[in-house]
N, C-alpha and C positions, 0 to 999 in steps of 0.2 A: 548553404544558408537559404531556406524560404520566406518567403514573409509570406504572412496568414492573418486570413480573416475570417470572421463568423464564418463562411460559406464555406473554408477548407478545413476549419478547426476541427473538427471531429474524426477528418480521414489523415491530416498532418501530423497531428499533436497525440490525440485518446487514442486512437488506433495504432498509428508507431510507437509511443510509447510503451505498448506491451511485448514489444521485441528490441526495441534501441531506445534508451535514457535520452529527452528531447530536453532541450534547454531555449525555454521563451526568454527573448528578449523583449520587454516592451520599453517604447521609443518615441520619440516625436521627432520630425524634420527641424524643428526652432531648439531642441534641447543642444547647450555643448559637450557636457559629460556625455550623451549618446552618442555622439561623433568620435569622443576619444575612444569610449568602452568598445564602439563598433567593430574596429579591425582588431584589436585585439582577439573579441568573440572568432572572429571568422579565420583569426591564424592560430590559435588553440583548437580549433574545428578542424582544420587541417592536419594539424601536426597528434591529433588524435586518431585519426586515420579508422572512424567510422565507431570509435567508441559510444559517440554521442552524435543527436541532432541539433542544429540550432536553428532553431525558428524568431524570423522578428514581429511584432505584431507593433503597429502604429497608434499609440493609447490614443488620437488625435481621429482618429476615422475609426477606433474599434473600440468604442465606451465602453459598450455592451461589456468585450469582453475584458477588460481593466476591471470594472465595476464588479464583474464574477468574480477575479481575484485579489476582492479589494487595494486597485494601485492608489495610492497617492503621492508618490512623488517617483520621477522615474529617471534617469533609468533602473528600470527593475527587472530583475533574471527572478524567473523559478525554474526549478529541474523539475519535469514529470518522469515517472518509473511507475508501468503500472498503470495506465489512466490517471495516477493520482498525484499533487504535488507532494514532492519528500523535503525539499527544502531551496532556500531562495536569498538573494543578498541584494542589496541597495550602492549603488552609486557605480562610480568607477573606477572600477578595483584594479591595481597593475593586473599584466598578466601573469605572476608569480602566485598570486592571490587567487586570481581564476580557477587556477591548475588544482593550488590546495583545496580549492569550496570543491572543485569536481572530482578527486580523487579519493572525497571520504565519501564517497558514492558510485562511482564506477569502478569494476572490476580491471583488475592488473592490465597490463596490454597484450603479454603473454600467459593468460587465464584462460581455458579451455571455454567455451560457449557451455551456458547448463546444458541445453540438450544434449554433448554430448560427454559432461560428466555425468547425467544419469540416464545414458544409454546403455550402462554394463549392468544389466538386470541379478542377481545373485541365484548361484544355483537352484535352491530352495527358494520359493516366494510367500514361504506360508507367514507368518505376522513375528512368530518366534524366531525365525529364522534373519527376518528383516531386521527385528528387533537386535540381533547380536551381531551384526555385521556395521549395522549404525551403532551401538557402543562401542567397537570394537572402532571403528570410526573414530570418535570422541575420545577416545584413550589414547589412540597414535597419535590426534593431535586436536590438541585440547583447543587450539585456535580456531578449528573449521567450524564456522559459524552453519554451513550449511545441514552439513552434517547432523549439526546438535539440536539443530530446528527440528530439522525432519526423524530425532531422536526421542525428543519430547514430544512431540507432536503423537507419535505413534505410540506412546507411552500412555497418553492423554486418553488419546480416543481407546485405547483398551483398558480405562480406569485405572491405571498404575500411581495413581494419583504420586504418591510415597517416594517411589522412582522418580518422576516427572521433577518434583519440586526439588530434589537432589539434581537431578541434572542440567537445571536450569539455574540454581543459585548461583554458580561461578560467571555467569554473565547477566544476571538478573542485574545490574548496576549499568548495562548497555540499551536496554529497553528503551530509554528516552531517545536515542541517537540509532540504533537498528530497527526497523520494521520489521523484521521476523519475531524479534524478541519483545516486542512493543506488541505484537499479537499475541504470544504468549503470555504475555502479562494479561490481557486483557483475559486470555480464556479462565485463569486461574483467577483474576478476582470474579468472573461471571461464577464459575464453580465455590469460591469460597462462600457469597451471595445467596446461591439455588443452598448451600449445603444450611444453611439459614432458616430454610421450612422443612418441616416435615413431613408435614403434605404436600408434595408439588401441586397436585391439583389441585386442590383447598385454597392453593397461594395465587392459582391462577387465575382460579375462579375470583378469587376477590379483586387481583390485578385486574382483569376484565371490567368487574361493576364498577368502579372507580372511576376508568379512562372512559367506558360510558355516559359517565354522569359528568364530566371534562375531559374533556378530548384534547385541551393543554397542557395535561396533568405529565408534563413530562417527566417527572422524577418516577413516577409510576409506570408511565410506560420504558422506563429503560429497564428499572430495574425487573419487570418481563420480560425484555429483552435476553437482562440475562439469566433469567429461570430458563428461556430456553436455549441457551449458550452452552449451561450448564450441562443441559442434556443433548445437547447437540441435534438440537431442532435449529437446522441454521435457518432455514427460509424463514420460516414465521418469527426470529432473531431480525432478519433484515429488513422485514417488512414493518415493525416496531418503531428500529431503527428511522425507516425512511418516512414514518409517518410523525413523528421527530424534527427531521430534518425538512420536510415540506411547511411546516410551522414555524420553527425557527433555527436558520442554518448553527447559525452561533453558539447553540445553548450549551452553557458547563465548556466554556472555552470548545466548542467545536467537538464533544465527549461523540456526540451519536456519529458526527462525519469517522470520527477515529475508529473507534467500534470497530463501524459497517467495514473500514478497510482493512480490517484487522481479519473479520473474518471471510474477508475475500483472500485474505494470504493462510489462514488455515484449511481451506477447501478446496485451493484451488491444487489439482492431478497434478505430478508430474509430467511435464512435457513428451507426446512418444514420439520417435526417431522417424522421420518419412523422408522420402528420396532427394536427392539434393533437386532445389529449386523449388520445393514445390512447402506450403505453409502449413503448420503444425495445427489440428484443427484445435479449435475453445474448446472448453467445457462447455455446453449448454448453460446452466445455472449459473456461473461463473461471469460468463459475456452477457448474460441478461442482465445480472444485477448490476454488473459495470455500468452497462447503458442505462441502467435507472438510473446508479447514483450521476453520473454525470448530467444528467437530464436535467436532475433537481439541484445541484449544484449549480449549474453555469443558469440554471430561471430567473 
């Protein structure tokens, strides 16, 4: 357990996060459901044995950072995975209750680390070849959610449009509650969207004159957004997005925060394997955008 403030939030919380699922606590010294929920956190912390972090943050000395993630009444948990919150509970909960909120989000205890499930690269690396080893994947078992991401996914980005939305409809009903599939959902109505003009560029061009003449025009700029989603223009997608989200975080229930993170989990590489001890480098574009959105999120 740490406790965290403004000044270590960004190397405790954003940073860990992108290799261990962190769990904020936020707390006050006067609250008593914080006293009860307290050891509870910190002996499911234990008895996870490195699954998760738990971080406490004091809503009473750390407005600022309550106020980022809208607290009002507390004690309040959210899990981060990713830089980003996945989801979060109020009060305090037995620790039987804890265990279930954490375990539709952390992986098994005996679950191999991703790195090195996909450290066994496949003979052939050519896109066909990848392509039938991830089907081949999804047929031996239809439950491997990873699998079937990075099934469709690769499907997507090679226009197999056809393919994609077959492979995705048996869990297309999971999208609300998985992030992988919550991102796929989002690329397919971006694509459904772009398939809308006929002129991309005609549609852009006009998207442009508009968000010139209002620069609020948030319905306008999303949906540029995903004219370029569609075409898998990601950058100038996020930048849309954050220009959105610098205006108004909220907007369309939080649509552009969702998005932008949606397609930080379609772009972002596979993890590659380096020597034990030593840290798997970012993406460049990936760890940028991250540090953007969090920038303007927590303002």
């Amino acid at each position: 357990m740490i406790d965290v403030t403004i000044a270590n939030f960004e190397a405790e919380v954003i940073t860990a996060s992108m290799s261990t699922p962190v769990l904020i606590d936020f707390w006050a010294p006067w609250c008593g459901p914080c006293k009860s929920l307290g050891p509870i956190l910190e002996k499911v912390e234990a008895a996870y044995n490195g699954r998760f972090k738990l971080v406490k943050i004091d809503s009473d000395q750390e407005q600022q950072l309550g106020a980022a993630f809208g607290i009002r009444s507390i004690p309040t948990c959210i899990l981060m995975i990713n830089g980003q919150p996945v989801d979060g509970f109020q009060g305090a909960l037995p620790e039987g209750k804890v265990k279930e909120f954490l375990d539709k989000h952390l992986p098994p205890a005996d679950e191999l680390p991703p790195e090195e499930e996909e450290a066994v690269e496949p003979e052939d690396s050519s896109p066909a070849a990848v392509l039938e080893k991830l089907k081949a994947a999804v047929e031996n078992d239809p439950a491997n959610d990873n699998a079937r991401f990075d099934y469709v996914r690769l499907l997507l980005q090679h226009g197999q449009l056809g393919h994609a939305r077959a492979a995705f409809a048996p869990v297309a009903s999971k999208a609300p509650t998985v992030r992988k599939f919550e991102a796929l959902r989002h690329w397919f109505d971006a694509i459904e969207s772009g398939a809308a003009h006929a002129d991309p560029a005609g549609a852009q061009a006009g998207f442009d004159e508009k968000i010139a003449a209002n620069k609020r025009d948030f319905e306008t700029r999303y949906a540029l957004a995903q004219l370029h989603m569609s075409q898998q223009r990601w950058v100038p997608a996020m930048d849309e997005l954050l220009e959105i989200l610098m205006r108004d975080k909220s907007w369309n229930e939080e649509l552009a925060r969702k998005t932008f993170v949606s397609i930080l989990e379609i772009i972002e590489p596979p993890r590659v394997k380096v020597a034990d001890g030593q840290i798997p480098p970012d993406d460049p574009v990936v760890a940028t955008y991250r540090r953007r959105l969090s920038s303007v999120v927590l303002s």
